[in-house]
C-alpha positions, 0 to 999 in steps of 0.5 A, spaced: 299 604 309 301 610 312 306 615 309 312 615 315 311 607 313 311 608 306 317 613 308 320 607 310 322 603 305 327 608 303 332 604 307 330 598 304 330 601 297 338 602 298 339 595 300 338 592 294 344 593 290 348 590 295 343 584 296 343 583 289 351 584 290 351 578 296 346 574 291 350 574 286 356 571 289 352 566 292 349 564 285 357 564 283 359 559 287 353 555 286 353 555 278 359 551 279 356 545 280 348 547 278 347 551 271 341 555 274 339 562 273 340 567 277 334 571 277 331 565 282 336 567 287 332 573 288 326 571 287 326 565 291 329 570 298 322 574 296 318 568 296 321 565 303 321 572 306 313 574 303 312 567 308 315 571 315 309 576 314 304 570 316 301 570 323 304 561 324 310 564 321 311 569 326 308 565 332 314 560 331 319 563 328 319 570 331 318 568 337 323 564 340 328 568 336 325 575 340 326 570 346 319 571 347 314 566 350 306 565 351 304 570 357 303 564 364 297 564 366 298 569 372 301 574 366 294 571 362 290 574 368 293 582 368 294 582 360 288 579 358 282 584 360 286 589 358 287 586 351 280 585 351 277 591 352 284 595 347 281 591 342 273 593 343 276 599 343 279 599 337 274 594 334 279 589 333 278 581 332 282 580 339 286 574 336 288 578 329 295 580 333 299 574 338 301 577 345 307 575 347 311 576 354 319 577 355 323 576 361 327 582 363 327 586 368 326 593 364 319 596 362 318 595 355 314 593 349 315 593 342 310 590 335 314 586 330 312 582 324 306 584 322 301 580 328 307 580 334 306 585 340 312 583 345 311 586 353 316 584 358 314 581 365 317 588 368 311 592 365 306 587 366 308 587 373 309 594 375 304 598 370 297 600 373 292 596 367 290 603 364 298 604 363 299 597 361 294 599 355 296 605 352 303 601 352 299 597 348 296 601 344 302 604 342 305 597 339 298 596 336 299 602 332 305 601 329 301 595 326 294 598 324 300 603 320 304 598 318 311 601 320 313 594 321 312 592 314 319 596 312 323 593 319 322 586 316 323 587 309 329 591 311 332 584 315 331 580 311 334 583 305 340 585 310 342 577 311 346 575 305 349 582 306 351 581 313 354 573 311 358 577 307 360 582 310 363 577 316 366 573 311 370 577 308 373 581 314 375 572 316 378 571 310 382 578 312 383 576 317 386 569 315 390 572 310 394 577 314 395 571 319 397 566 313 401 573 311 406 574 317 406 567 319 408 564 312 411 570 308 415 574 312 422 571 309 419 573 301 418 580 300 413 578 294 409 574 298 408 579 304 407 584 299 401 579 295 398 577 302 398 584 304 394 586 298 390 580 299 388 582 306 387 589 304 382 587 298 379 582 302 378 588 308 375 592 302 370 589 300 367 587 306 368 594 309 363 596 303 358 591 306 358 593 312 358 600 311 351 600 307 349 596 312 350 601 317 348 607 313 341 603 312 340 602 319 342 610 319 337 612 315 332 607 318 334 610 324 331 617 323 325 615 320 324 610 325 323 616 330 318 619 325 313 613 327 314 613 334 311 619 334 305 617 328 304 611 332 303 616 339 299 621 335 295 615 333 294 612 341 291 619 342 286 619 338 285 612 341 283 616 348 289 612 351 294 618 350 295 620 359 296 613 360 301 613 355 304 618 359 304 616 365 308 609 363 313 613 358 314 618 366 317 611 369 321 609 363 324 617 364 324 617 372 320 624 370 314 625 373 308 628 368 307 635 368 305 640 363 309 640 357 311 648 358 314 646 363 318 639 361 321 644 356 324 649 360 327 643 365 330 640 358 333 647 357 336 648 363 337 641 364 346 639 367 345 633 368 349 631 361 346 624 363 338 625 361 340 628 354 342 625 348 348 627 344 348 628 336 351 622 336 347 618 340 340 621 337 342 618 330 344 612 333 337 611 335 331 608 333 327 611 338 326 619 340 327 620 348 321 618 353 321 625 354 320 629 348 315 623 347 311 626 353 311 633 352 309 632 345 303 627 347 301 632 352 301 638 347 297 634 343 292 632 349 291 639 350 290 641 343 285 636 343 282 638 350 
């Protein structure tokens, strides 16, 4: 595992006190009727999300939860080549990791899970073979790094803490409307509901708020493995190729890295750069600093 994988898992470490929190309530209500003790609930969600990292698992229940689908037999004839000659390249088992096909109408690709390479049929319909391969190869990346590992982790242990958080704001929300509709000829009672609702409130604000702090942090060192897995698509010899698909993903056409800063400087155009707000937003650096980088790299390499 590499470093920026092992970095990684940082978000996922802050989650577990509230996912222990969110299990804790669960087991709560459960021991009303079934003495058991709590140390099963987070041991049974680990076991149940240890199964998400096996390839059958994967297959049929990531897939159609992406809103993926197996590639139609046209798609087979343009990806399959591609993909053989990628995975004799890398001296892979080509039936190690599962391709699977998007339908949408944007040039994109993303690995998840452990074995999942995701591509839409826009890429695979308006990208040249040795493009379409260094896309690839930049998926395939992130799982010979095992960057996906974390991301998987860090969704599953988010899902009792997101229940939580979406019941809490309900019943917020049910106790200010029982509040004005019921309460409103008692001062005590709309004072009581009030205080109910802002409780509520509360209490569902702090799960949302480690949530979206996570997914923050994740965030930024998300954009540290993008560039790990490009270096990595380099060195694999697919990096031109790569830039050439990240130029029709930015509408700016390949050229020296020098100059690529110098437009970025110089740039009005408020619409081609991110703000601070959108960088930490995020998850993925902008196509165009990915080029210049991957273009310094080829000419230190060349």
């Amino acid at each position: 595992m590499e470093a920026v994988a092992v970095t990684g898992l940082i978000p996922v470490a802050m989650l577990v006190p509230l996912w222990l929190v969110s299990l804790a309530i669960f087991w709560l209500i459960l021991r009303v009727w079934v003495e058991i003790a709590f140390w099963w609930f987070p041991l049974g969600w680990l076991l149940l999300g240890s199964a998400l990292f096996l390839r059958p698992i994967q297959v049929a229940i990531l897939t159609p939860l992406l809103g993926a689908r197996r590639p139609s037999d046209a798609e087979t004839e343009i990806l399959r080549p591609v993909w053989t000659e990628l995975t004799r390249v890398l001296d892979l088992p080509a039936n190690r990791y599962v391709l699977r096909v998007l339908p949408a109408e944007e040039l994109n690709a993303f690995a998840s899970g452990g074995h999942l390479v995701v591509v839409t049929t826009y890429a695979i319909e308006q990208l040249e073979d040795r493009d379409l391969a260094g896309v690839l190869a930049h998926e395939l990346s992130h799982h010979l790094g095992m960057h996906t590992v974390s991301l998987t982790l860090g969704h599953w242990l988010s899902l009792p803490i997101m229940v939580w958080a979406k019941v809490g704001f309900f019943l917020h929300n049910v106790a200010q409307a029982a509040t004005d509709t019921f309460a409103q000829r008692s001062p005590i009672m709309t004072t009581i509901g009030h205080l109910v609702a802002v409780t509520l409130n509360a209490v569902a604000s702090v799960f949302l708020a480690g949530l979206n702090l996570s997914d923050a942090i994740t965030n930024h060192f998300s954009r540290s493995v993008e560039y790990e897995a490009d270096r990595r698509v380099v060195i694999m010899g697919y990096g031109p190729h790569l830039v050439t698909a990240l130029s029709k993903v930015s509408g700016v056409p390949s050229f020296s890295a020098s100059a690529m800063m110098s437009h970025r400087e110089h740039s009005a155009d408020p619409n081609t750069e991110l703000t601070r707000r959108q960088r930490l937003a995020s998850s993925h650096p902008p196509a165009r600093t990915r080029m210049a980088r991957i273009e310094a790299m080829l000419r230190q390499a060349g």
